[in-house]
C-alpha positions as CSV (number, residue, x, y, z in Angstrom):
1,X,-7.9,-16.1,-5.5
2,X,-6.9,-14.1,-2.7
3,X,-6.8,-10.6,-3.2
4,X,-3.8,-8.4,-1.6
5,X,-3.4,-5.2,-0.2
6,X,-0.6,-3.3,-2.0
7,X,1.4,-0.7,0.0
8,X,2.3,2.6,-1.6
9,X,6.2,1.7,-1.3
10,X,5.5,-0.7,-4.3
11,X,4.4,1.9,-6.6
12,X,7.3,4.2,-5.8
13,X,10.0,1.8,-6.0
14,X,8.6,0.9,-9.1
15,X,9.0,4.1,-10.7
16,X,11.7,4.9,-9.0
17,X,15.6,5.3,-9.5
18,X,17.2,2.2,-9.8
19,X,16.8,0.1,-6.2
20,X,16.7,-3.2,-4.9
21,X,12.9,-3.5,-4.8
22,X,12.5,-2.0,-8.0
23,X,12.1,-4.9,-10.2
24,X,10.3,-7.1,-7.7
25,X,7.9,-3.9,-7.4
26,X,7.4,-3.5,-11.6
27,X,7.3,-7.4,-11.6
28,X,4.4,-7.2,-9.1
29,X,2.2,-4.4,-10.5
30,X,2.9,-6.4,-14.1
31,X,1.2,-9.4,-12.8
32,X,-1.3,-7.4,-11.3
33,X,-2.1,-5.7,-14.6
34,X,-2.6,-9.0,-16.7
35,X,-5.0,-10.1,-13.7
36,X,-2.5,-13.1,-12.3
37,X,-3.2,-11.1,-8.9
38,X,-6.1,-9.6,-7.3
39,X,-5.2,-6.5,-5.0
40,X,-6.5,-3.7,-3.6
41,X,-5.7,0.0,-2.4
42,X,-7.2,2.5,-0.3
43,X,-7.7,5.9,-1.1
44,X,-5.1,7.1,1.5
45,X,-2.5,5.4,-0.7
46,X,-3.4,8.0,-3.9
47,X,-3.0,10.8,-1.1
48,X,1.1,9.5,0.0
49,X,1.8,9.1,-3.6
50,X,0.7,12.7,-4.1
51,X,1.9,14.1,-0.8
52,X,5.3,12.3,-1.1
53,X,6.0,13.9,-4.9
54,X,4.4,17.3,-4.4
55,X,7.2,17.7,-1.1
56,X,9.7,16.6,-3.2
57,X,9.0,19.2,-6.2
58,X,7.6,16.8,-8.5
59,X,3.6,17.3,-8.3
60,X,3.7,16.1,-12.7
61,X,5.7,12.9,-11.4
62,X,2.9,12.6,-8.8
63,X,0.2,13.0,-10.6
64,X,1.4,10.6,-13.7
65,X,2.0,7.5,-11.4
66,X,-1.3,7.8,-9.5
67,X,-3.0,8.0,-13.1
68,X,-0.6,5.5,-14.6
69,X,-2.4,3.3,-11.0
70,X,-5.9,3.5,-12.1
71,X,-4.9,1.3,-14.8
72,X,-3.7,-1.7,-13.0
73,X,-7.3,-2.7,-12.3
74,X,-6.8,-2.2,-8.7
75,X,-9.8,-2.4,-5.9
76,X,-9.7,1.2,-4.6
77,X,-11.0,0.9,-1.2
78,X,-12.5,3.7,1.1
79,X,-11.5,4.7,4.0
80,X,-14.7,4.6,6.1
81,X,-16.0,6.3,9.8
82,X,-15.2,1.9,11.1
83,X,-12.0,2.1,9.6
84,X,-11.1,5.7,11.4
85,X,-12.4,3.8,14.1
86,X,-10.5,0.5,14.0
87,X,-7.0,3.0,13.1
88,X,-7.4,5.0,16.4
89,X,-7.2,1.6,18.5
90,X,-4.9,0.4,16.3
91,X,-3.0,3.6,16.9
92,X,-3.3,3.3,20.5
93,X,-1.9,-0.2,20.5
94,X,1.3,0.5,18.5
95,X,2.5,3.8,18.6
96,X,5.0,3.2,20.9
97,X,6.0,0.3,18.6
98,X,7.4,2.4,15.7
99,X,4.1,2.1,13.4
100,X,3.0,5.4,11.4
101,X,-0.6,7.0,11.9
102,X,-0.9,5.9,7.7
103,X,0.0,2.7,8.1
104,X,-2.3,2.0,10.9
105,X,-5.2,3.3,8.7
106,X,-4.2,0.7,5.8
107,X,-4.0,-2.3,8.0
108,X,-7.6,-0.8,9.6
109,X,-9.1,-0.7,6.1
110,X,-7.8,-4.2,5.2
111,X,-9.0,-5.8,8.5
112,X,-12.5,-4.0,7.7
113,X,-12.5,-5.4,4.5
114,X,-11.1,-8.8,4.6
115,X,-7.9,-8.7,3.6
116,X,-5.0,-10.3,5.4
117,X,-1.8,-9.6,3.2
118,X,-0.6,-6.6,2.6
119,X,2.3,-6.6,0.0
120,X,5.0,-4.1,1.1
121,X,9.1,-3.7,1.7
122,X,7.7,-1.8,5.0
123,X,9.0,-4.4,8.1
124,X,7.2,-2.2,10.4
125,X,4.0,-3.8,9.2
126,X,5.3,-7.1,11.2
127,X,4.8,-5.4,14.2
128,X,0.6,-5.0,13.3
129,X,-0.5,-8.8,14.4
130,X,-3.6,-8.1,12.6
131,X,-2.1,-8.3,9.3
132,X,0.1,-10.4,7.6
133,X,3.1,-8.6,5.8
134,X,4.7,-9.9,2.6
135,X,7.9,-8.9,0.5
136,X,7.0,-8.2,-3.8
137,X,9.7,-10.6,-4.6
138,X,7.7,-13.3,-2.1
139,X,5.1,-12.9,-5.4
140,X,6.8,-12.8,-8.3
């Protein structure tokens, strides 16, 4: 079974307002849970979830959905010395291509680890030819 990396866009469209990507996101993280799907995180992806909630106000909001993520029986991965490695010539290879310093740590830690998918509505991650980006709904 191949085992995906899942982008922190999924979790926040899933609990999210109403959206495009929001059912494809829930529908995802459901099949996830009942172990249809093998996926993985790092631990950068805990640290946008909290970042992202505690700038907007909502730290409880923040801290709810990334203990509400323990419990999808996700692969938390680390983010090692190699993979700060690997994201700083990463970095140097597409900055100038529109790819954020975070992302370029999540493709590092999946290339580190083995893992060619990563699931996310993010297009930028087609610019990273190390990875392979897919859509939620492209899974469910």
């Amino acid at each position: 079974m191949n085992e995906y990396f899942i982008d922190t866009n999924i979790f926040m469209y899933a609990a999210g307002k109403p959206h495009e990507f929001k059912e494809p996101c829930v529908s995802l993280l459901s099949r996830i849970q009942s172990g249809e799907l093998k996926a993985a995180i790092d631990t950068e992806v805990f640290l946008e979830i909290l970042y992202r909630y505690h700038h907007i106000n909502l730290p409880d909001k923040g801290a709810d959905l990334a203990w509400s993520m323990m419990d999808l029986g996700l692969n938390v991965l680390p983010v090692t010395k190699k993979d700060i490695e690997i994201s700083l010539y990463f970095y140097q290879q597409y900055q100038d291509r529109g790819v954020l310093p975070r992302d370029i740590i999540h493709a590092a830690t999946m290339v580190q680890n083995g893992l060619e998918t990563i699931v996310s509505v993010d297009k930028h991650f087609d610019i990273i030819e190390e990875v392979k980006r897919i859509a939620p709904s492209d899974l469910i």
